[in-house]
Backbone as a ProteinNet text record, in pm:
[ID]
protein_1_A
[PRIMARY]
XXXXXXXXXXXXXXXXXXXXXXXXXXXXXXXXXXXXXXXXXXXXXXXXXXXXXXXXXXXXXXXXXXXXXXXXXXXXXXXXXXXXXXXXXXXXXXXXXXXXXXXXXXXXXXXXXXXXXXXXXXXXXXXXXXXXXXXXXXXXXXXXXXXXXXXXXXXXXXXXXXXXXXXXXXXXXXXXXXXXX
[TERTIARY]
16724.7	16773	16924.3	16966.5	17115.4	17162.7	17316.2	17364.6	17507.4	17575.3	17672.8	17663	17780	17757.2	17724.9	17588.3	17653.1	17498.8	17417.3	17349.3	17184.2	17204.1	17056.4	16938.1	17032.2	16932.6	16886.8	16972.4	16928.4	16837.5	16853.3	16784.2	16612.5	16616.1	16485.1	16426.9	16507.7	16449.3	16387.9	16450.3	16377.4	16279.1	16230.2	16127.7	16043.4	16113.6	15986.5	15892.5	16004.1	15937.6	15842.7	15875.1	15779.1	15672.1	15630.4	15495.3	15473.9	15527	15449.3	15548.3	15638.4	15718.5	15849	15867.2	15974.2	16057.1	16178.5	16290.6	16419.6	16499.3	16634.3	16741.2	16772.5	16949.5	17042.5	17125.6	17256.6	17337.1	17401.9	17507.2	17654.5	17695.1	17813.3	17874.6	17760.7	17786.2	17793	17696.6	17670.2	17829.6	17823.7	18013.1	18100.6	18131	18234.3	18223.1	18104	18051.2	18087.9	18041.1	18090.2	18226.8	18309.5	18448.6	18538.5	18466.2	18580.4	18587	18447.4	18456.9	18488.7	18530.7	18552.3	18743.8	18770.1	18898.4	18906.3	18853.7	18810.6	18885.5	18940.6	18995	18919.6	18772.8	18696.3	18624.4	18742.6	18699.1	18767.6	18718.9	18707.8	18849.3	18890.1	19025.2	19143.8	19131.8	19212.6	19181.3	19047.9	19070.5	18948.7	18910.7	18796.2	18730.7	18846.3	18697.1	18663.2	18699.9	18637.6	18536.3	18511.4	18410.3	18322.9	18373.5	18236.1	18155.6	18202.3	18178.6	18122.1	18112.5	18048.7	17907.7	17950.1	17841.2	17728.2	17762.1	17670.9	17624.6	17651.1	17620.9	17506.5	17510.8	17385.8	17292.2	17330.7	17237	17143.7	17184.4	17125.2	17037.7	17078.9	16997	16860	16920.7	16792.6	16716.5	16778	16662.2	16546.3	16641.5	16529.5	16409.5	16480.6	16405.4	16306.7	16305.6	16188.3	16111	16181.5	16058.7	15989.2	15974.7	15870.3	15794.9	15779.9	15695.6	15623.2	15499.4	15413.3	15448.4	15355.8	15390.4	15541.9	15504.9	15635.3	15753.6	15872	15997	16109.3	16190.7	16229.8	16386.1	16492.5	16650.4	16745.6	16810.6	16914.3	17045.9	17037.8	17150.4	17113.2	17163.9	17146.6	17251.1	17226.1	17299.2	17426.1	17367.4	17423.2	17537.7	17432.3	17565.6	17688.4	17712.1	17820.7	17920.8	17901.7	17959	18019.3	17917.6	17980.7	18106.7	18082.6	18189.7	18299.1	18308.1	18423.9	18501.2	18409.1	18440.3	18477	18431.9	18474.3	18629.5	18630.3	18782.8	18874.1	18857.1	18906.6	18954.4	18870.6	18888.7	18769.1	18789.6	18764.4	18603.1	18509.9	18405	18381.7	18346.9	18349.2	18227.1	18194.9	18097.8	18030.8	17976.6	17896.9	17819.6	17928.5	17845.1	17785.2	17872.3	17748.6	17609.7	17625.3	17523.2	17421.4	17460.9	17355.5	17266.3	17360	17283.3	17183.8	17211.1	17106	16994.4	16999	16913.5	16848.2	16889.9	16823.2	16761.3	16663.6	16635.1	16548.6	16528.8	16437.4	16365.6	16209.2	16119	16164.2	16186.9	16225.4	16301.5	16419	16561	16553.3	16539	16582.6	16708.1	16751.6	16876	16895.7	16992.3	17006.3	17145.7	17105.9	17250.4	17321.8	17461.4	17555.7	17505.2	17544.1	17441	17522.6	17619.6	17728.1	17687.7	17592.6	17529.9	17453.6	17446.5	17412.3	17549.3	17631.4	17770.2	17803.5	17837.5	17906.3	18004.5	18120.3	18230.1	18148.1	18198.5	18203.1	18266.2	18326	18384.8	18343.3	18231.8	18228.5	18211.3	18198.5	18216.7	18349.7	18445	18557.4	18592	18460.7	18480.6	18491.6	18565.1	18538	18414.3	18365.5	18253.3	18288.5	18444.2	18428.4	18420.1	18474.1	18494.8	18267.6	18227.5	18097.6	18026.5	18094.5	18034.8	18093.4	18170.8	18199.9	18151.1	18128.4	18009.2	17893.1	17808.9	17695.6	17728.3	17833.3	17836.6	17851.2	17924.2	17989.1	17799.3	17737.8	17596.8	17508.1	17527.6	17430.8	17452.5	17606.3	17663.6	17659.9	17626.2	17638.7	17460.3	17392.5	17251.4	17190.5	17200.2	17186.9	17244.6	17409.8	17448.8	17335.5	17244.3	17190.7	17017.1	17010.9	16910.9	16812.3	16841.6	16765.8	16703.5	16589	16590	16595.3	16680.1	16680.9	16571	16562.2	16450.4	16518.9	16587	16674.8	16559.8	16654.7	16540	16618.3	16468.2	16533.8	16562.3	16657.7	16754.8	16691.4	16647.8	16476.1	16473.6	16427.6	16433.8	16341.7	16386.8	16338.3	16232.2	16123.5	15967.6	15950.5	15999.7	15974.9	16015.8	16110.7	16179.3	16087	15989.2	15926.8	15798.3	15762.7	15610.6	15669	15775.2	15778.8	15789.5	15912.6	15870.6	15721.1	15662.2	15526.6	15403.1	15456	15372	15386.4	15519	15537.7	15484.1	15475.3	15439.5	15271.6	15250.3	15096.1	15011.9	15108.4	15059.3	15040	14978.3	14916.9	15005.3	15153.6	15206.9	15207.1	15254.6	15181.8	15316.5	15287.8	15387.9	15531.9	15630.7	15768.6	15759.9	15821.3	15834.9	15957.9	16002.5	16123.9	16100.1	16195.7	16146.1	16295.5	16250.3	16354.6	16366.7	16498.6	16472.7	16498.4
4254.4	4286.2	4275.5	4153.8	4167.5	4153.4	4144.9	4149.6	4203.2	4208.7	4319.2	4472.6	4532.6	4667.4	4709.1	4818.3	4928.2	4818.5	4726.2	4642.2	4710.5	4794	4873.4	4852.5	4773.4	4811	4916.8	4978.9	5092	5185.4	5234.9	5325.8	5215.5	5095.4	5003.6	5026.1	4984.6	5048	5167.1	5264.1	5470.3	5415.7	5363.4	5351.7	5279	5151.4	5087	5191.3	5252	5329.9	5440	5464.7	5572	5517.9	5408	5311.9	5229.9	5297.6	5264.5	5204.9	5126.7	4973.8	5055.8	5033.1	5094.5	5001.9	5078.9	4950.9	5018.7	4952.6	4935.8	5000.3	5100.2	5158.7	5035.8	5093.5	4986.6	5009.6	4952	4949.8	5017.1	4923.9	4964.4	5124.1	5186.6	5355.3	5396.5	5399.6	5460.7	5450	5345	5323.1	5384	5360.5	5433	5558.7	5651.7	5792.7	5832.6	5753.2	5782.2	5780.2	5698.6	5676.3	5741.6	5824.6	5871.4	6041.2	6044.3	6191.1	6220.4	6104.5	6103.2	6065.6	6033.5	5988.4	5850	5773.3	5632.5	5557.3	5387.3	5313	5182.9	5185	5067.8	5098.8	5070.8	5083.5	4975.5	4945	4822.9	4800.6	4921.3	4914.5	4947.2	4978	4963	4855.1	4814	4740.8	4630	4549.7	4509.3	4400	4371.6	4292.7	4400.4	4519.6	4669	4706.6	4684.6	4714.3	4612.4	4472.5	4399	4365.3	4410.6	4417.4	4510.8	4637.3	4778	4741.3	4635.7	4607.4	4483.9	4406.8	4346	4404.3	4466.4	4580	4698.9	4739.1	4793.2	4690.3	4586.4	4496.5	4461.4	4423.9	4367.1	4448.3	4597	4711.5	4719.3	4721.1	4781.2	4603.2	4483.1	4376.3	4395	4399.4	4443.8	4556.2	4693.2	4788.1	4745.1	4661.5	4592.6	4496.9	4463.1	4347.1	4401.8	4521.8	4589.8	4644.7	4668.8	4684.6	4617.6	4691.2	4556.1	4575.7	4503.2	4513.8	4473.3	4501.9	4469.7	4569.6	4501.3	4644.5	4525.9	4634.3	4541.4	4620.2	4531.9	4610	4615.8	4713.5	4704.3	4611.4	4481.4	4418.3	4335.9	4229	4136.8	4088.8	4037.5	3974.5	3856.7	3792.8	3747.3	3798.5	3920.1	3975.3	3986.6	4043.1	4052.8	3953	3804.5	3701.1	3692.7	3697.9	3711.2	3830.1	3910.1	4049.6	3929.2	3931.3	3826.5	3711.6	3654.2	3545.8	3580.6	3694.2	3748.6	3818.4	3837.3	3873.7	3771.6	3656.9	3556.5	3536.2	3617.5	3600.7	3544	3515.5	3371.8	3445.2	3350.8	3418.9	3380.7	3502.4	3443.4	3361.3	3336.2	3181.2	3268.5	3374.9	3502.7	3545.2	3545.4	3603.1	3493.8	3362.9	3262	3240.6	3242.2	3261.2	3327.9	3482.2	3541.6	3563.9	3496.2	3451.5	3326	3269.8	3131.2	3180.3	3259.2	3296.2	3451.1	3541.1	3673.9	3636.7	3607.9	3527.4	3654.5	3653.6	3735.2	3620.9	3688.4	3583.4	3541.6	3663.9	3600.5	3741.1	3683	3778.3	3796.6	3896.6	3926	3947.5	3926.1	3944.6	4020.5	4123.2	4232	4139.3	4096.6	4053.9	4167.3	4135.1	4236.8	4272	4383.7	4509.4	4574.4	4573.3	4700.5	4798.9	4786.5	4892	5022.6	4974.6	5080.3	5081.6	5037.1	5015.9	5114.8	5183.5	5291.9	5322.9	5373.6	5388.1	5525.7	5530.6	5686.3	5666	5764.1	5801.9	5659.1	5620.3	5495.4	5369.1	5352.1	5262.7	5246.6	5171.6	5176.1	5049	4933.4	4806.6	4778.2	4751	4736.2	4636.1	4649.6	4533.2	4419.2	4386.4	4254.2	4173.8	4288.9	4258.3	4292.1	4347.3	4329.3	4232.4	4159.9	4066.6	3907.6	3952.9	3817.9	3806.8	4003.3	3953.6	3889.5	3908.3	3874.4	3686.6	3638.9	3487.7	3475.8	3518.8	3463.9	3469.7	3630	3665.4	3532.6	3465.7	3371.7	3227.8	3215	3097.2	3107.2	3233.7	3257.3	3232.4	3323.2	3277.2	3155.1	3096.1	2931.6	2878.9	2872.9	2830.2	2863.4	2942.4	2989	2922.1	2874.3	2820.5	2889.4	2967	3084.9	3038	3080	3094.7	3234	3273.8	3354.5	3367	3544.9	3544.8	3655.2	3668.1	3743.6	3825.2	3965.7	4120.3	4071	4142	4192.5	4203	4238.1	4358.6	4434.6	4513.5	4544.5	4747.7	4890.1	4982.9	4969.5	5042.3	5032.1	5054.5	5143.5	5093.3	4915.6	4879.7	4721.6	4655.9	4694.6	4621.8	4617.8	4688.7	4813.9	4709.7	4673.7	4608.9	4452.6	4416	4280.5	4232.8	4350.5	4291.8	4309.6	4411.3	4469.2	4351.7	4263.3	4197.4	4052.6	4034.6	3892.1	3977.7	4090.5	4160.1	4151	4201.4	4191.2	4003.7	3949.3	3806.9	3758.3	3587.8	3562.2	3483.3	3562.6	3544.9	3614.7	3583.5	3679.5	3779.5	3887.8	3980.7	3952.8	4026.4	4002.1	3990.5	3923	3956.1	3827.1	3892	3849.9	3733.8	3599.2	3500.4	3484.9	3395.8	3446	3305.2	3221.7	3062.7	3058.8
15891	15758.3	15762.6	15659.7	15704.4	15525.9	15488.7	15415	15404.8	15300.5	15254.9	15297.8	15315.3	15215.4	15160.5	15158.5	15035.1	14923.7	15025.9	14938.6	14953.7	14980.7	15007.7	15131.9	15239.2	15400.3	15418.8	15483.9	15559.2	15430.9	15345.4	15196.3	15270.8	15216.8	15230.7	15370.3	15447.7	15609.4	15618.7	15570.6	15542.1	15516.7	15359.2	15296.6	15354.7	15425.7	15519.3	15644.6	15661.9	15790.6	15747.6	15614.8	15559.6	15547.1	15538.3	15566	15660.4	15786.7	15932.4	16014.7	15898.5	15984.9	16067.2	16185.7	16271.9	16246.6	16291.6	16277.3	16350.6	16397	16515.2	16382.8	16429.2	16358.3	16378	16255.9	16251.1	16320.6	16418	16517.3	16421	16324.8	16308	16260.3	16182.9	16109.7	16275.8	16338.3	16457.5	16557.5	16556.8	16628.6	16564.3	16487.6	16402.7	16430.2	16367.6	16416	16531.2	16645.7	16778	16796.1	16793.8	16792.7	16684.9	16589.5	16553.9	16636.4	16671.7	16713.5	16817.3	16916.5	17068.1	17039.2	16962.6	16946.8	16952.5	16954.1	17008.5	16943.7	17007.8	16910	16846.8	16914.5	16885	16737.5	16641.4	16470.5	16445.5	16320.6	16283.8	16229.8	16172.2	16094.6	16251.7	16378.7	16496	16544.5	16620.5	16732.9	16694.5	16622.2	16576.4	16658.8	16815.5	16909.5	16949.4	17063.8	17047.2	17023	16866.8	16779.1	16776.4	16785.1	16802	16952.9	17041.1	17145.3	17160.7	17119	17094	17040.1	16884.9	16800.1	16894.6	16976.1	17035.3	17166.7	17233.9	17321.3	17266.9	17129.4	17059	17048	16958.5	16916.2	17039.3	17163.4	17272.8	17317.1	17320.2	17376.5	17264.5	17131.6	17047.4	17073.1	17052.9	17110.3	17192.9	17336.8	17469.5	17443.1	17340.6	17309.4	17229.7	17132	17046.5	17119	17198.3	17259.7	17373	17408.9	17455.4	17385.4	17236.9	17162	17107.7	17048.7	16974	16806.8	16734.9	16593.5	16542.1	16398.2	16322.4	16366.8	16356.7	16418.6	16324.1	16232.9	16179.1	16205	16194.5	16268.2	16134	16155.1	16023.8	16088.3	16090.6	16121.5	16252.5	16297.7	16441.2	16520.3	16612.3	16656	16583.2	16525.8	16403.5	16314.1	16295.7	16206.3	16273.8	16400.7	16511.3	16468	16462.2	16422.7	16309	16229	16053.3	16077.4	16125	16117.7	16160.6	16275.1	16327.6	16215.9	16209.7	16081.2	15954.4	15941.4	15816	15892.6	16001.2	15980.5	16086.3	16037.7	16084.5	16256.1	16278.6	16451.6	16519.1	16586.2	16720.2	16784.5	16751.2	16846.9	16920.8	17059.8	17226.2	17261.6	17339.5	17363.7	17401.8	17478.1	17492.1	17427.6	17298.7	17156	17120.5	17099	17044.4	17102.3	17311.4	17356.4	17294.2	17296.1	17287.6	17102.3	17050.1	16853.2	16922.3	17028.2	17014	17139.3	17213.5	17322.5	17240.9	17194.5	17134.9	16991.2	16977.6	16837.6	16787	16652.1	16542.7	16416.1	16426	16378.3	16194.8	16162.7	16003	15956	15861.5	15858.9	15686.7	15643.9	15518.1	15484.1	15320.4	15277	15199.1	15172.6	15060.9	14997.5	14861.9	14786.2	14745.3	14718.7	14673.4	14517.2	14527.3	14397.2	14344	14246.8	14210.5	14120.6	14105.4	14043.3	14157.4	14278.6	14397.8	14467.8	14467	14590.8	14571.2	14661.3	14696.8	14823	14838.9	14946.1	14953.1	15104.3	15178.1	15342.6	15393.3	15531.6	15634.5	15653.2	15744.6	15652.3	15526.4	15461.9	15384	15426	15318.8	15270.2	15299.3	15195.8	15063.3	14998.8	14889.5	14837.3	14708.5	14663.1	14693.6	14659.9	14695.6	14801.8	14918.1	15092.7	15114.6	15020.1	15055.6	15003.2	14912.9	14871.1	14967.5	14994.3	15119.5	15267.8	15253.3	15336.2	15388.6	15260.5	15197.8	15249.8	15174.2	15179.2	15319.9	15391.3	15542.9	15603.2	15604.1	15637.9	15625.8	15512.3	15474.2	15555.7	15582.8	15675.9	15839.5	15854.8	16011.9	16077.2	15931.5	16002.9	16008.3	15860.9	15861.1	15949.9	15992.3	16122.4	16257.5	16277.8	16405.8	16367.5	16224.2	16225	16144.4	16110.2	16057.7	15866	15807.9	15676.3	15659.8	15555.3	15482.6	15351.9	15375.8	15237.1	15166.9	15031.6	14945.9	14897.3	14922.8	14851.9	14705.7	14665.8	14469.4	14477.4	14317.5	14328.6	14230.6	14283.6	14195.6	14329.3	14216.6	14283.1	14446.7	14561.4	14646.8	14648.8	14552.4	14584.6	14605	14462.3	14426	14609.6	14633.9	14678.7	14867.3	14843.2	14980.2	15013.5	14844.1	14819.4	14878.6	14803.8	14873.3	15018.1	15067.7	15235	15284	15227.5	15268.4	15242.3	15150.9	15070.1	15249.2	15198	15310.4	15439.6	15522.3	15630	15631.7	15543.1	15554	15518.7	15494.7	15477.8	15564	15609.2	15707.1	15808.5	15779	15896.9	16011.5	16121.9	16274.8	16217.2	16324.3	16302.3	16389.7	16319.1	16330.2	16514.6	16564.1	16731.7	16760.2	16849.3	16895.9	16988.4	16988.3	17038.6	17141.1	17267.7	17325	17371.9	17359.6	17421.3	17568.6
[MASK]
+++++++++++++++++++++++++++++++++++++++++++++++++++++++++++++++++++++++++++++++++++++++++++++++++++++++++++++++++++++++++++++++++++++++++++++++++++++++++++++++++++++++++++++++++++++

């Protein structure tokens, strides 16, 4: 599940999990959280390779952690995203990171479009809509870059929005599982 800010993942993830589907926390609230309470400088607004190095260091762990499981496990954010962060702030991504977007793969990636009618700032979010809405675009260029199709959520309340992944989940595709080249 990738996207913007503030575009209704994580809210959709709760609700997925309230109907069975597990799914991987988002790396970046979690860093921040950690680092601000330790004194830390790996935030996005200090040190932002830091932070993405932090952010693919989660991502890799909650990977390995899903691919010992069975069933659907769906993640708030990927490897991928790691990149877009970068690109979106015009810095250089390490061949490491590209490695590991083309070797840590995920079977099919949803998209939350930018929503200003749900956007909201708070303490670990301080993007504005429009820095979340360039997210959203860079999100859409980094996964297509890795090969990926994207499938765009409504923008429709999170029941609606609960039935459709549920709908493509229970269809006669195999379940989500991590492919590894």
């Amino acid at each position: 599940m990738t996207g913007g800010p503030g575009s209704g993942k994580t809210t959709l993830l709760k609700a997925l999990a309230r109907q069975g589907i597990p799914h991987m926390p988002e790396a970046g609230r979690a860093i921040i959280r950690d680092q601000i309470e330790i004194g830390g400088t790996a935030l996005p607004w200090r040190n932002r390779h830091a932070f993405a190095e932090l952010m693919l260091s989660w991502e890799l762990r909650s990977w390995h952690e899903a691919s010992r499981r069975n069933g659907h496990i769906l993640f708030d954010r990927g490897i991928p995203d790691v990149i877009g962060y970068l690109r979106l702030c015009d810095l250089p991504v390490p061949s490491h990171l590209d490695t590991a977007a083309r070797r840590f793969r995920y079977q099919q990636v949803f998209i939350a479009p930018p929503w200003a009618e749900i956007y909201t700032q708070d303490a670990e979010r301080k993007q504005t809509f429009e820095e979340s809405s360039a997210t959203y675009d860079v999100m859409i260029e980094t996964y297509q870059h890795y090969g990926y199709t994207l499938r765009e959520l409504p923008r429709t309340p999170v029941e609606d929005r609960t039935n459709f992944v549920m709908r493509i989940l229970r269809g006669n595709t195999p379940p989500i599982r991590l492919m590894h080249d």
